[in-house]
C-alpha positions in Angstrom: 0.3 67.4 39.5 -1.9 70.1 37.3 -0.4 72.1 35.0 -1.0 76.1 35.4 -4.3 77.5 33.2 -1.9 80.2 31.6 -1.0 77.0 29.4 -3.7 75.3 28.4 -3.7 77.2 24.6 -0.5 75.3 24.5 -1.8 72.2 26.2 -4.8 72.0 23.8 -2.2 72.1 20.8 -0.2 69.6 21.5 -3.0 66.8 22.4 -5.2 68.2 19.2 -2.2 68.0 17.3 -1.2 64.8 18.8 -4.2 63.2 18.2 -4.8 64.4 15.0 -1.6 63.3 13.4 -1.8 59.9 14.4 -4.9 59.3 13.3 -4.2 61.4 10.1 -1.7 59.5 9.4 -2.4 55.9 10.1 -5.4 56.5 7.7 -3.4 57.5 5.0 -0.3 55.2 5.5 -3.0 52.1 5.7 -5.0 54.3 2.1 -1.7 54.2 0.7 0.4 51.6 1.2 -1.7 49.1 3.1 -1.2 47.7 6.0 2.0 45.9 6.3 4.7 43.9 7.9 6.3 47.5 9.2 3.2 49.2 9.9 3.4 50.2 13.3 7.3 51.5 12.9 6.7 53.2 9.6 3.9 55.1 11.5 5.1 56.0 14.6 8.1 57.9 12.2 5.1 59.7 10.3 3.9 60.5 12.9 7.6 61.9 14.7 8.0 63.9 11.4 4.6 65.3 11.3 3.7 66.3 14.8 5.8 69.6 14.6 4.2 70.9 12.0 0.6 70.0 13.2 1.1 71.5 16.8 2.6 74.7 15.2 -0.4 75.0 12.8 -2.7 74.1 15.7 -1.4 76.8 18.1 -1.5 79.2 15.4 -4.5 78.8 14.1 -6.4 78.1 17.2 -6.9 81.3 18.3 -8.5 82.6 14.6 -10.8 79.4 14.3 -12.3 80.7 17.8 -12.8 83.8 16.4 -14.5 82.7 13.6 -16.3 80.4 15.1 -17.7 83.3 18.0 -18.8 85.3 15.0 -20.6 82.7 13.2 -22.6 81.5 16.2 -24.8 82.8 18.4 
């Protein structure tokens, strides 16, 4: 199953934001308070708290940075 191309701005947003949370915030769970014992569970919960905010910024900001980036290049 595809998904249509009118959504792919949201698409990209959510796997950016997806992946940049969790990565994000495994590095500064494991800067801040090590890795531990409840890791993985305290992580996963960062990352469920965070991801809203990230895909909201993502989709928002997406469109801008493209601009921006158009106009810088050639």
């Amino acid at each position: 199953m595809r998904i249509p191309a009118r959504f792919a701005p949201i698409l990209f947003g959510a796997l950016l934001s997806v992946i940049m949370v969790a990565i994000v915030s495994a590095f500064v769970l494991a800067i801040s308070q090590g890795i531990h014992e409840g890791f993985a569970a305290q992580w996963l919960e960062s990352c469920a708290k965070t991801w809203p905010v990230a895909f909201v910024a993502v989709t928002l900001v997406a469109p801008w940075v493209r601009k921006v980036v158009g106009r810088l290049t050639a």
